[in-house]
C-alpha positions as a printed Julia matrix, in Angstrom:
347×3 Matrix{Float64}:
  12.08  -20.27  -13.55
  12.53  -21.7    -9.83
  11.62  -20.38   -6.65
  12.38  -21.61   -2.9
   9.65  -21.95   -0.76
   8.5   -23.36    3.05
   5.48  -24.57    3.76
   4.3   -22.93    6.9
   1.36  -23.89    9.1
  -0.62  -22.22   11.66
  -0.03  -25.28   13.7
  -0.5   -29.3    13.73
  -2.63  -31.65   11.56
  -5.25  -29.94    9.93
  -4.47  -26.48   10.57
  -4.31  -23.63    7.44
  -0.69  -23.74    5.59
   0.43  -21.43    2.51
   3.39  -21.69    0.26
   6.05  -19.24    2.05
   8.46  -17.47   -0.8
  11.75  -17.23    0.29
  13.23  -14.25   -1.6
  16.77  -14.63   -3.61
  16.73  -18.34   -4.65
  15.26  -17.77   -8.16
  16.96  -19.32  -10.96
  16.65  -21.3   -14.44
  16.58  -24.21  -13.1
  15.61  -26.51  -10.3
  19.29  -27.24   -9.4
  20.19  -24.14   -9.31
  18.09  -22.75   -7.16
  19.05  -25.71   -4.64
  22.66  -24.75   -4.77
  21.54  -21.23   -3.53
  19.2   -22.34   -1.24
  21.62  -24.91    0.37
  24.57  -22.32    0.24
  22.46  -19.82    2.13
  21.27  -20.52    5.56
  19.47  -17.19    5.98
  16.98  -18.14    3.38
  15.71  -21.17    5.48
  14.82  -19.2     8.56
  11.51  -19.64    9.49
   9.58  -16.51   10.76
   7.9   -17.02   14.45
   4.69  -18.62   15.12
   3.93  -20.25   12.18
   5.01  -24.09   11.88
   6.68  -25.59    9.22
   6.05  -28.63    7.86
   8.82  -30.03    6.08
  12.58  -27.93    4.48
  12.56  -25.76    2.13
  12.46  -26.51   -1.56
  12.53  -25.22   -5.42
   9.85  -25.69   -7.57
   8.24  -23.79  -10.31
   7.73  -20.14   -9.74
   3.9   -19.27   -8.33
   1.6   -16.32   -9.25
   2.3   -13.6    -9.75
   0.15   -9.6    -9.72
  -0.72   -7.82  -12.87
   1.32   -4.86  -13.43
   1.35   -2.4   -16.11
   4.63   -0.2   -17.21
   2.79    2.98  -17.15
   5.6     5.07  -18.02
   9.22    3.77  -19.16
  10.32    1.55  -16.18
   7.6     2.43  -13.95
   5.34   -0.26  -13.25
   1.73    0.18  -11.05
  -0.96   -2.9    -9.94
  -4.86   -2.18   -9.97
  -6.14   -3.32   -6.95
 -10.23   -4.04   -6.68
 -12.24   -1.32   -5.5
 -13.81   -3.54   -2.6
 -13.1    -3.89    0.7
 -10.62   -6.25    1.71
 -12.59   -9.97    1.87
 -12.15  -13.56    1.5
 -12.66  -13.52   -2.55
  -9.8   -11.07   -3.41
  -7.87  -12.06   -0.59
  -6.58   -8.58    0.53
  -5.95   -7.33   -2.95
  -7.69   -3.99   -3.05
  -4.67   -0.95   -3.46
  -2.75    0.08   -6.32
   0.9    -0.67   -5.91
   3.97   -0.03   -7.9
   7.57   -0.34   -8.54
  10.42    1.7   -10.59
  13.29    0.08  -11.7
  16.5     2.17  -12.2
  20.03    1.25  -13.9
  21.02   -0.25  -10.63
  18.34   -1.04   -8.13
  14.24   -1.32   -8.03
  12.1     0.5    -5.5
   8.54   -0.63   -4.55
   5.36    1.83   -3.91
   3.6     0.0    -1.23
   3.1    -3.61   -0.76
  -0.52   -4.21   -0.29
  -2.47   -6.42    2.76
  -0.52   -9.38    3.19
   2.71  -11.17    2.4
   0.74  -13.23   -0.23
   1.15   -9.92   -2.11
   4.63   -8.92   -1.62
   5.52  -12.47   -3.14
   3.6   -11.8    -6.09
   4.79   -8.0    -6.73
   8.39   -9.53   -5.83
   7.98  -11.95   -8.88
   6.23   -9.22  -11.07
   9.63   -7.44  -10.66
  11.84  -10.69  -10.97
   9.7   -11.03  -14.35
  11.17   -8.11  -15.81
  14.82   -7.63  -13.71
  17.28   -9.39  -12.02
  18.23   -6.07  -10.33
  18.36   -5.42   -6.01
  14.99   -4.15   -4.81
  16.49   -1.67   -2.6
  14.09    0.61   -1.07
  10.27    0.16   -0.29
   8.46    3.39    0.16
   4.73    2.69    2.48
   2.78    6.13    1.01
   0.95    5.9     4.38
  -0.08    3.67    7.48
  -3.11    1.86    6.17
  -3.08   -1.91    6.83
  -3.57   -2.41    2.55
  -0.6    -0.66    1.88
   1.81   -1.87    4.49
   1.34   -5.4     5.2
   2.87   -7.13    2.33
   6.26   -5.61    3.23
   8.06   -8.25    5.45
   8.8   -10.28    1.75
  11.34   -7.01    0.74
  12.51   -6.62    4.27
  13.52  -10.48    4.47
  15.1    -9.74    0.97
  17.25   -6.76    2.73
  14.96   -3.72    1.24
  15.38   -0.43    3.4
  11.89    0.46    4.4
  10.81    4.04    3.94
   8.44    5.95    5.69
   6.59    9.02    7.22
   8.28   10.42   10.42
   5.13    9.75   12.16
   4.95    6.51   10.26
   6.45    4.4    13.33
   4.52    5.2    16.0
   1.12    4.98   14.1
   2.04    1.4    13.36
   3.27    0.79   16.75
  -0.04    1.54   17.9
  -2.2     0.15   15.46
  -0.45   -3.28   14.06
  -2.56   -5.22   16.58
  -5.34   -4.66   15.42
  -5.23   -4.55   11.72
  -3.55   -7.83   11.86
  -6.28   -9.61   13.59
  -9.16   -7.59   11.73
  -7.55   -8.14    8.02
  -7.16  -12.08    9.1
 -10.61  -12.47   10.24
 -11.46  -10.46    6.98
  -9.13  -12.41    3.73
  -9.09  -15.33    6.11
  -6.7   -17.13    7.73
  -4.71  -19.51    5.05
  -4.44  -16.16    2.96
  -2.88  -13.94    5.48
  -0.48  -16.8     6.72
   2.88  -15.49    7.41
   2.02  -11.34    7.53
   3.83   -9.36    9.88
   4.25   -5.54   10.17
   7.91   -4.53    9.72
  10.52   -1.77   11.19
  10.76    1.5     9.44
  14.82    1.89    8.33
  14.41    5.34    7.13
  11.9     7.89    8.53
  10.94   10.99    6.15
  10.92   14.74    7.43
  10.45   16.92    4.51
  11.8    15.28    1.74
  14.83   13.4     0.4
  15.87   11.66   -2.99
  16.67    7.67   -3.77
  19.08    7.43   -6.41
  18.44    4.23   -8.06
  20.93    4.64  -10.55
  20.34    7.17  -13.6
  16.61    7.43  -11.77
  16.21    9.64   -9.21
  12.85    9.4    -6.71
  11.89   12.25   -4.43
  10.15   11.36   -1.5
   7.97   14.03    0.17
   6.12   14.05    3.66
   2.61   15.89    3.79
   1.1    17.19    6.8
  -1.84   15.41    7.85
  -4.07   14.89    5.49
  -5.93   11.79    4.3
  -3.79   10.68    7.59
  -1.09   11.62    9.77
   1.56    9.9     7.96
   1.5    10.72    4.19
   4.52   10.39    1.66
   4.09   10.42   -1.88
   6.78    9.5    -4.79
   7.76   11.29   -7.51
  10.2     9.96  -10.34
  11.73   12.74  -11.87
  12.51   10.74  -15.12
   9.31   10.31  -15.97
   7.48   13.09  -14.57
   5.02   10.08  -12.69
   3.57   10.7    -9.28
   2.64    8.13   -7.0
   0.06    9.55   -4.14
  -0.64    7.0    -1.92
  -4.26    7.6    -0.62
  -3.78   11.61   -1.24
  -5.98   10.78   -4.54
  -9.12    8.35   -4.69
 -10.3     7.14   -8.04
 -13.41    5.37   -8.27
 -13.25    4.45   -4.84
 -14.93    6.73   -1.98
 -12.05    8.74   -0.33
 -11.75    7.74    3.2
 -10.51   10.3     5.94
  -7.99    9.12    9.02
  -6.59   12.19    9.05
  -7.86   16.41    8.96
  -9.99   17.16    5.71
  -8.58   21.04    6.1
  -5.16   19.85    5.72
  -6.45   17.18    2.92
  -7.71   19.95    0.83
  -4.85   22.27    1.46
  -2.32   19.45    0.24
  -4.35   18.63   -2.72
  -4.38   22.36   -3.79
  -0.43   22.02   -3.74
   0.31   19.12   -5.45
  -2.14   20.65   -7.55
   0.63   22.9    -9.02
   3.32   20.07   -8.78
   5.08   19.99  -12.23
   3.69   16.41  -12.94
   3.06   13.96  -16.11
   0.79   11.49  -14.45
  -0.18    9.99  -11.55
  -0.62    6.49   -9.75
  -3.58    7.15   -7.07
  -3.88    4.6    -3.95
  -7.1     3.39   -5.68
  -8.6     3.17   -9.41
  -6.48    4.45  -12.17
  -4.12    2.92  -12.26
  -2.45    5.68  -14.1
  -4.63    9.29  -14.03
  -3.46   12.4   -15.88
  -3.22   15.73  -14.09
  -4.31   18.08  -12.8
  -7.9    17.12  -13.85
  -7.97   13.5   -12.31
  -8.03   15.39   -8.87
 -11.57   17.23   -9.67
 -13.6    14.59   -8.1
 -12.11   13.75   -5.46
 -11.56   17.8    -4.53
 -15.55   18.25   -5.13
 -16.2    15.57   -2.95
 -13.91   17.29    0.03
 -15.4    20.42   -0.96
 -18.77   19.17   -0.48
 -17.91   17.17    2.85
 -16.91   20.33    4.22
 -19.14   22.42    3.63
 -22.17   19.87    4.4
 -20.27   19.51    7.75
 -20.38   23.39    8.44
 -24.08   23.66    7.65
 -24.7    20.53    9.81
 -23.09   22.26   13.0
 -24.21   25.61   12.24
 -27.44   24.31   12.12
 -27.24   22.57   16.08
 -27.6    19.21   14.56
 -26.45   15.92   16.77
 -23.44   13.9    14.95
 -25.52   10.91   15.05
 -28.21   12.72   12.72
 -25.67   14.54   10.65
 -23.46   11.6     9.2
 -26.38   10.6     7.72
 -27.09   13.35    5.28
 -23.41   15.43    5.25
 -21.89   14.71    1.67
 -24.98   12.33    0.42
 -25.13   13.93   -3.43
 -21.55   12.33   -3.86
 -23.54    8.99   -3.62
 -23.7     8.53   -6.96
 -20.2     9.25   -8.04
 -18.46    7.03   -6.18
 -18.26    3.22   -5.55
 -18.11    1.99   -2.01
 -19.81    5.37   -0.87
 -21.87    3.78    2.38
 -19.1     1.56    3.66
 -16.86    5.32    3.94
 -18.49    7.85    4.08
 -20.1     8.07    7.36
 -17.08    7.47    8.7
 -15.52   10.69    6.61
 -18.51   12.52    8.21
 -17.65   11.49   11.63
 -14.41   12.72   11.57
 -15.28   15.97    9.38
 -17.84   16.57   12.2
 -15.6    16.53   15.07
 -12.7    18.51   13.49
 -14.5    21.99   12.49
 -17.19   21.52   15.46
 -13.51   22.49   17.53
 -12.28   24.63   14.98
């Protein structure tokens, strides 16, 4: 199989340049996927600010992520359980994809565009089908930033109501924190992307004999959770509402976290695909952890407070016995304990 790609710089001589996939060219052979890249101007646009250095081209198609059909048509990606860094390049969250009898739809697209490219071959792998809808389970730069590959390849892009604005206001940064973090040649060519569809409540993607029901949470592990549900299968995907492995990490109100968990909790559900470890959990019982460890983060919190203790003093101590039960713990879970603290000191 062919690909067309550009070869985009960050600038002149010498500067970091990436292979840039340009989606909807692939074909059996080199010629063929000339004739569609010649016949289509729109796949030769180059995105702004990087530079490219020489035309587009087919060659042989690059690598691609490991994905798993964890249910019949319903594909998920482990990503490490690390922080993003220089070594994995960004790829540290579980993504996924469902394909239906006339169209695909992708469960987040991880930290860069490196990744969309790869989950957008995973798919052309295994179907030569439209990816029509990309659903981001939340606003997290690790989920979100691989999606300008699927909206270049005309994707709608799904997302919480609130979903928008928290990307509006946070975009700058992430983008110059996660390059500084996977480095610069890796994150070549990310963007953050327009939300097409905005989610209040809940509505359903048909993608032909495979039906997906989107749901908005109230805030919870943040302001702007969705999670996906296909109905065929009975297979959940959470988003960052379930932690595996990985410390859970709180953007959002741990009342509301724990209230949503109890919930889905009594959703009528198969399996799930959690935002980290897994990939595929069965449930309810995969949730017990990660509920203790709210459980416990509360009620260290409460005794913290009641006790007159400064914030400062208190992250240190407030949810320590979960040390050993979860990986990452110290680069998380002061920070869960800092926001813990300052929600039920006001409560």
């Amino acid at each position: 199989m062919f690909e067309a790609v550009i070869t985009l710089c960050l600038g002149l001589s010498g500067a970091p340049c990436r292979d840039h996939l340009l989606p909807g060219a692939e074909a059996a052979t080199q010629a063929e996927c000339e004739a569609i890249l010649t016949s289509d101007p729109r796949l030769q646009a180059i995105p702004e600010g990087p530079v490219a250095q020489g035309p587009a081209r087919c060659q042989e198609v690059g690598a691609t992520l490991d994905f798993t059909e964890v249910a019949p048509g319903v594909y998920a990606h482990r990503g490490a359980i690390d922080v993003p860094n220089a070594q994995n390049k960004g790829d540290v969250t579980n993504l996924g994809f469902v394909v239906g009898a006339q169209s695909v739809a992708v469960i987040d697209t991880g930290t860069a565009r490196w990744m969309g490219e790869a989950t957008w071959r995973a798919i052309r792998a295994r179907t030569d089908l439209p990816v029509s809808h990309v659903i981001l389970t939340h606003m997290h730069p690790d989920h979100v930033l691989g999606a300008s590959l699927f909206a270049d390849a005309g994707a709608e892009i799904v997302g919480h109501a609130a979903l928008p604005r928290a990307l509006s206001d946070r975009a700058p940064n992430y983008l110059e924190s996660l390059e500084r973090l996977i480095g610069a040649e890796a994150f070549l060519g990310t963007r953050a992307v327009a939300i097409d569809r905005s989610v209040e409540g809940g509505f359903e993607i048909d993608l032909g004999n495979r039906v997906l029901e989107i749901k908005a949470w109230p805030a919870a592990h943040t302001g702007t959770d969705v999670t996906v549900f296909d109905l065929t299968t009975g297979t959940l995907f959470t988003g960052d509402l379930v932690f595996h492995e990985h410390t859970p990490a709180l953007d959002g109100r741990l009342l509301g976290w724990r209230a949503v968990l109890a919930e889905m909790a009594q959703m009528p559900v198969a399996r799930i695909v959690p935002g980290h470890g897994g990939p595929v959990l069965d449930w309810p019982e995969s949730v017990a952890p990660m509920a203790r460890y709210l459980a416990v983060l509360e009620e260290d919190t409460r005794a913290a407070i009641e006790s007159g203790q400064r914030l400062g003093e208190a992250v240190e101590e407030i949810a320590r016995s979960e040390a050993p039960h979860w990986q990452l713990f110290d680069d998380y879970n002061p920070r869960n304990a800092t926001v813990a603290f300052t929600e039920l000191e006001w409560e």
